[in-house]
C-alpha positions in Angstrom: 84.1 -48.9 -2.3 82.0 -51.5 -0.7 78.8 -52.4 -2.1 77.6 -53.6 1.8 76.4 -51.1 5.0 78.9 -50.0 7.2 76.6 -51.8 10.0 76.7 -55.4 9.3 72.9 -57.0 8.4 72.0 -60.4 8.8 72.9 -62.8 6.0 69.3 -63.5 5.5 68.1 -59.7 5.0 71.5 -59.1 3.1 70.2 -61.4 0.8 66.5 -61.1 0.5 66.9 -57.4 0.2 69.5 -58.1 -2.7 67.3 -60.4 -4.2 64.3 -57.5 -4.0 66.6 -54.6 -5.6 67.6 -57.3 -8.3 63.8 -57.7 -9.4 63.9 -53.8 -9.7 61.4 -52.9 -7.2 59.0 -49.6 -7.8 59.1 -48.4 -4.3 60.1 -49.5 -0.8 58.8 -48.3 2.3 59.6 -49.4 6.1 57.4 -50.0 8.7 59.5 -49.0 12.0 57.1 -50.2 14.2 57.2 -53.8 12.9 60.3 -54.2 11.5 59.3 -55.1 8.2 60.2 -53.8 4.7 57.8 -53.4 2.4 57.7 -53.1 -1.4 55.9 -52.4 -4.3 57.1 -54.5 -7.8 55.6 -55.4 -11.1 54.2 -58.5 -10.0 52.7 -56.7 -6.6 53.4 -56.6 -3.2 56.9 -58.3 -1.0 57.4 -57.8 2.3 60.5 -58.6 4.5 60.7 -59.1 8.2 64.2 -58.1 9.5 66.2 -59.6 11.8 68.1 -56.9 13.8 71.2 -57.9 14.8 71.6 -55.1 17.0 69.4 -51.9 18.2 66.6 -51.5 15.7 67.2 -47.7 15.1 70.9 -48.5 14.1 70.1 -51.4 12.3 67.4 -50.1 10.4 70.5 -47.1 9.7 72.4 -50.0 8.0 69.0 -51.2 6.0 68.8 -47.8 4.2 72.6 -47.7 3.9 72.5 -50.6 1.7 69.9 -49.3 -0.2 71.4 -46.2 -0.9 74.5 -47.6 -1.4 72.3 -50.4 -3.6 70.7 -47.2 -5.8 72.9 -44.5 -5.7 76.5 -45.5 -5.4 76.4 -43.8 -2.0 75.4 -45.1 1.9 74.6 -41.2 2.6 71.0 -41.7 1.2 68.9 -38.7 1.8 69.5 -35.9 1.8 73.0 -36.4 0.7 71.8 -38.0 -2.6 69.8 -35.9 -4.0 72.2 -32.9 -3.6 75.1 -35.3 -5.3 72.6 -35.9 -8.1 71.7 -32.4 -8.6 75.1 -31.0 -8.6 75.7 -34.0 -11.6 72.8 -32.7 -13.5 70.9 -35.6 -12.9 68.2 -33.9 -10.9 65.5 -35.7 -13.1 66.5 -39.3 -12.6 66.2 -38.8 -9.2 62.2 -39.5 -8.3 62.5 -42.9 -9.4 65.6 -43.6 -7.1 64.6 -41.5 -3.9 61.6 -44.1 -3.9 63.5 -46.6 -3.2 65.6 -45.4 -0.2 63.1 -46.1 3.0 63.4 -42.7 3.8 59.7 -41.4 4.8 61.4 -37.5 3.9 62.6 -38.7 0.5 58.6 -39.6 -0.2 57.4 -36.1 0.9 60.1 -34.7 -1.2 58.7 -36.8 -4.5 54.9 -35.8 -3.4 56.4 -32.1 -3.6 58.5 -32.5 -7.2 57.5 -29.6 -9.7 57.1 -32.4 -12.2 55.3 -35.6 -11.1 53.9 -38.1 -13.6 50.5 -39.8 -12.3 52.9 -43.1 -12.1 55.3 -42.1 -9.9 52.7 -40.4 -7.4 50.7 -43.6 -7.4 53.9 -44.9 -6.5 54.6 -42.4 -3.6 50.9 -42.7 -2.6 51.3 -46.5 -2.0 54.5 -45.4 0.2 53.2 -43.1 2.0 49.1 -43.2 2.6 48.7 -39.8 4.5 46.7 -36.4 4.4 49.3 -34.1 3.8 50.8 -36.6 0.9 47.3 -36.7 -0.2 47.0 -33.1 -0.7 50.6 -32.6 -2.1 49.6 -34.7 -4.6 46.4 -33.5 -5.7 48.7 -30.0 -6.7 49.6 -32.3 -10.2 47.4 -32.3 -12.8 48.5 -35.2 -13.9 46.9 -36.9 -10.4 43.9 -34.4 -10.7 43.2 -35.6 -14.0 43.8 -39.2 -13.3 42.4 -42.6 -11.6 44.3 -41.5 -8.2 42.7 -37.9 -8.2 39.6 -39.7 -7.4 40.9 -42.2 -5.0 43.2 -39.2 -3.0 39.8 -36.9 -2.7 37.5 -39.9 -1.5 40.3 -40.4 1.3 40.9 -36.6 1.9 36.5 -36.1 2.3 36.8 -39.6 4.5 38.6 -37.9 6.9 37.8 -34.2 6.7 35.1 -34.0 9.3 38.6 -35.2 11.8 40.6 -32.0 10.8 41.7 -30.3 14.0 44.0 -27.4 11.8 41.3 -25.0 10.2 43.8 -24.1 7.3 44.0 -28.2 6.5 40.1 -28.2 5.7 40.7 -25.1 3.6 43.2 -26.6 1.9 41.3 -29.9 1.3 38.0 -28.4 0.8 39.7 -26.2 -2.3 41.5 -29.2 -3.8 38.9 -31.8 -3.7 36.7 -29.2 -5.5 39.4 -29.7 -8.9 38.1 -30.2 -11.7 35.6 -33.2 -12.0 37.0 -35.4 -8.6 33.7 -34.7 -6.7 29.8 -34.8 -7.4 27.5 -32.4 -7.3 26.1 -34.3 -4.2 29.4 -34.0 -2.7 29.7 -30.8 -3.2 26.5 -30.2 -1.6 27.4 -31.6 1.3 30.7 -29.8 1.4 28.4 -26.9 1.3 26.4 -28.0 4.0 29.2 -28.7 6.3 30.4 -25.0 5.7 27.3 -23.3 7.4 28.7 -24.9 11.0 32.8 -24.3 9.9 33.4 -21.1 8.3 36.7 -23.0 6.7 34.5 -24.4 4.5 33.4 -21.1 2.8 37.2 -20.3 2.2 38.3 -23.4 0.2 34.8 -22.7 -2.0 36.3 -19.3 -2.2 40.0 -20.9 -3.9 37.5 -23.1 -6.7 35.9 -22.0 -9.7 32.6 -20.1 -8.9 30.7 -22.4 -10.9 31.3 -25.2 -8.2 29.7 -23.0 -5.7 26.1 -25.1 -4.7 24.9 -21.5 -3.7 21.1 -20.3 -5.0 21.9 -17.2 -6.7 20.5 -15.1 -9.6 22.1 -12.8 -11.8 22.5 -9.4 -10.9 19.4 -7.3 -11.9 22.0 -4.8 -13.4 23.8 -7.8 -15.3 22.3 -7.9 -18.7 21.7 -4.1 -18.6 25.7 -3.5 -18.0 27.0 -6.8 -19.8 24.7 -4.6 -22.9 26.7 -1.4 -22.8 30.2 -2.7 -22.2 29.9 -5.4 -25.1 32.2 -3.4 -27.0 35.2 -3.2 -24.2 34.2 -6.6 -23.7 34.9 -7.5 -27.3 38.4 -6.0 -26.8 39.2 -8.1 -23.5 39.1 -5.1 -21.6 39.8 -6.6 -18.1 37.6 -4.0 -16.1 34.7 -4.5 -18.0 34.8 -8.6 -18.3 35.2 -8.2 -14.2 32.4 -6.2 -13.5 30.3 -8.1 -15.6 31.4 -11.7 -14.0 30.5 -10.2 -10.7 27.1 -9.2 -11.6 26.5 -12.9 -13.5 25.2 -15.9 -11.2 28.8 -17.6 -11.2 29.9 -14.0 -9.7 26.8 -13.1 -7.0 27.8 -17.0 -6.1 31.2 -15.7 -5.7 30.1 -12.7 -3.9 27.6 -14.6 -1.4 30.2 -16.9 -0.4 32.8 -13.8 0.4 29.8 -12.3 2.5 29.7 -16.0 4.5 33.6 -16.0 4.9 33.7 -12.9 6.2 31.3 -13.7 8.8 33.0 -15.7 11.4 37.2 -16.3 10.7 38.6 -18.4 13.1 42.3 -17.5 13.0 44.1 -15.9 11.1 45.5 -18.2 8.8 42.1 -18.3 7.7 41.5 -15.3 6.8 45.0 -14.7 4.8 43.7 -18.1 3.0 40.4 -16.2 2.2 42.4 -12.9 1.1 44.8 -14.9 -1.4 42.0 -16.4 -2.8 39.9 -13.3 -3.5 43.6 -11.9 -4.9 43.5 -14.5 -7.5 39.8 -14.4 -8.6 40.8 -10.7 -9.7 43.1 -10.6 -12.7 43.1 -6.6 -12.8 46.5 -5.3 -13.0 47.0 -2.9 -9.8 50.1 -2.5 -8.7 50.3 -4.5 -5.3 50.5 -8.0 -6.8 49.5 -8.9 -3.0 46.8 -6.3 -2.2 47.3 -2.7 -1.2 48.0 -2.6 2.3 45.8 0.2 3.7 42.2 -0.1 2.3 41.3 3.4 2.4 43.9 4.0 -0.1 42.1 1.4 -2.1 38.9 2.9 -1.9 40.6 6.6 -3.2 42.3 5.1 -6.0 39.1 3.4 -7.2 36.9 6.9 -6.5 39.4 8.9 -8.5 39.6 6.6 -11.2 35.3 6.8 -11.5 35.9 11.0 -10.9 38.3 11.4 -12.9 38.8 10.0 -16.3 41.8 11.6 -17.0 43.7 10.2 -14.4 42.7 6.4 -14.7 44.1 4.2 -17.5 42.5 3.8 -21.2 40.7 0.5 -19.8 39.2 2.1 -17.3 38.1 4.9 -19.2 36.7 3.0 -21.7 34.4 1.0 -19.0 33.5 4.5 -17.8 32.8 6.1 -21.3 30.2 2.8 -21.7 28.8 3.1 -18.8 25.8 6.3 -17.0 26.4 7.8 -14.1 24.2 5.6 -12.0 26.1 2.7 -13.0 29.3 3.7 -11.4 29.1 2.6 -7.8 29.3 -0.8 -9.5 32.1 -0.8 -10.9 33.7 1.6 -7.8 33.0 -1.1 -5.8 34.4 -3.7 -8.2 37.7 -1.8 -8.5 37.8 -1.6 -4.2 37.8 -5.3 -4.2 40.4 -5.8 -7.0 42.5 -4.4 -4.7 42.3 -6.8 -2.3 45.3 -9.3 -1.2 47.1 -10.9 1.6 48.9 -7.7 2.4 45.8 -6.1 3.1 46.1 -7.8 6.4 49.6 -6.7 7.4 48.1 -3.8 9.1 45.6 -5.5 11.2 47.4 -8.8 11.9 51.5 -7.0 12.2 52.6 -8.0 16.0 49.8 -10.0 17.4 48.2 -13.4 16.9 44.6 -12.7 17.8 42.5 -15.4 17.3 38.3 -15.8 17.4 36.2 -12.9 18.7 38.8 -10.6 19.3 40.6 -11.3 16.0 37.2 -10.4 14.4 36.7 -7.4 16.1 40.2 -6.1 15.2 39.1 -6.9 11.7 35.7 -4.5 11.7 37.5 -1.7 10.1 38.5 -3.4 7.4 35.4 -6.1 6.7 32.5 -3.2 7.2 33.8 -1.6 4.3 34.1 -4.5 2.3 30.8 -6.0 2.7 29.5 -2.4 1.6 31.1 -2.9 -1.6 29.8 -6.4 -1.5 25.9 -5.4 -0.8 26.8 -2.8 -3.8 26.9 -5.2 -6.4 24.6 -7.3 -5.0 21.8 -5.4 -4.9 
């Protein structure tokens, strides 16, 4: 098999770009526009400016057949490599390589690898210096907890306030708020920003309650009910620890920001943003994974359980046993919005794409109810 592209190069970018592989590059991208090849190597940055010898679509076709051939044995390069390396069972050498194909879909496939090393996304970053890269990468912990977490959330908040798609800030909004990769300022003004794009409140909604720059107290109920269930609590009962973390400050934050969310949606990939993430916060083990789809079914599942003992399970009843009668509505309410999910929405949003007002309005029978349990454990 020849080692060369099946469209002839010039002898001067035949040879600088075997010179380049020899010196075992760390990545290689191609800027169309300029017809220049670009690459990344121990020693720092090479560039090449081709010399088409024909069309510069087909000849940059012959640049990334030599470098597949170069790197994998093969001119098919992407996607044609990686399914010959997966069906050889070498799946996990393959980051590395695909980096060095020029093949822009090749880097989104890296930024989107289950396992990627803080190294190799660095590498893929440098490749490819985009939003939606950024925000695949800052899935990894290995970024989140490393130098180019910081750097990839500084870029995404740079150009936030420019987001046209209202699910894009949701999605940046919840992964810049990771662990330690923003401020408290930041945060703050994250915060800020939210009370003029309800998007806002649904990526605070995805990160840990704590990171929520809300001024809220604890419950007035909370050390009064946190008192009587400290024995389910000391047995990880789920019900009890959930009740209590909605009545602590982390948990009215929680709640206040729901409240705001639910105030003004957008569209409705919004809103089934804002329902995943209140499915998450809950760890209670209903049966819908996903939500229950008809509220109202919600709502007499959690009224039976609080009427009847004998019909709920031995969690529940022990939260119940703990707890007086006036207490109850609290943890009714809590077991409504445990219930909660993305297929709550099925109902409201099957067979029309509603946006704004009207979206909104269609929502009312499901939101009204909700704030009420809301304003319950608020009070």
């Amino acid at each position: 098999m020849s080692n060369e592209s099946a469209i002839p190069l010039s002898n001067e970018d035949n040879l600088r770009i075997n010179v380049l592989l020899a010196q075992k590059p760390h990545v290689i991208r191609i800027n169309e526009s300029n017809m220049t090849l670009y690459s990344l190597t121990a020693k720092g940055e090479v560039s090449i400016k081709l010399n088409p010898t024909v069309q510069d679509e087909k000849y940059l076709r012959g640049v990334r057949e030599l470098l597949s051939m170069k790197i994998t044995g093969s001119p098919g390069g992407y996607p044609v490599f990686i399914k010959r390396w997966t069906r050889m069972g070498h799946a996990h050498n393959t980051l590395e390589h695909m980096l060095l194909l020029g093949e822009p879909e090749a880097i989104v496939a890296v930024a989107y690898a289950a396992e990627l090393t803080h190294e190799i996304a660095r590498r893929a970053w440098w490749a490819s210096p985009s939003t939606d890269i950024a925000r695949q990468l800052l899935k990894h912990d290995d970024v989140i907890n490393g130098e180019l977490g910081v750097e990839l959330t500084q870029f995404l908040m740079e150009f936030l306030p420019f987001e046209e798609r209202q699910l894009d800030i949701v999605n940046t909004v919840k992964l810049c708020l990771q662990g330690e990769l923003t401020s408290e300022e930041e945060r703050l003004a994250l915060w800020k920003r939210a009370k003029r794009k309800n998007p806002y409140y649904v990526g605070f909604m995805h990160s840990d309650p704590d990171a929520i720059p809300e001024k809220q107290q604890a419950s007035p109920h909370y050390e009064d009910i946190a008192h009587k269930l400290s024995k389910p609590l000391s047995n990880n009962n789920i019900y009890a620890s959930t009740l209590v973390f909605l009545l602590s400050e982390a948990g009215q934050k929680w709640l206040a920001t729901f409240k705001y969310a639910l105030r003004k949606p957008v569209d409705q990939d919004v809103v089934i943003s804002l329902f995943i993430a209140v499915n998450q916060q809950f760890k209670i083990p209903f049966n819908e994974s996903r939500g229950i789809r008809n509220l109202s079914d919600g709502i007499n599942i959690a009224k039976q359980y609080c009427n009847d003992h004998t019909s709920c399970p031995d969690e529940v009843r022990d939260v119940i046993v703990a707890l007086e009668t006036q207490d109850l509505p609290l943890l009714e309410a809590t077991l409504v919005l445990a219930q909660l999910g993305e297929d709550t929405l099925i109902p409201i949003f099957s067979g029309n794409d509603s946006v704004g007002s009207v979206m909104r309005k269609r929502l009312k029978p499901l939101t009204t109810p909700i704030l009420e349990r809301i304003d319950i454990l608020m009070l």
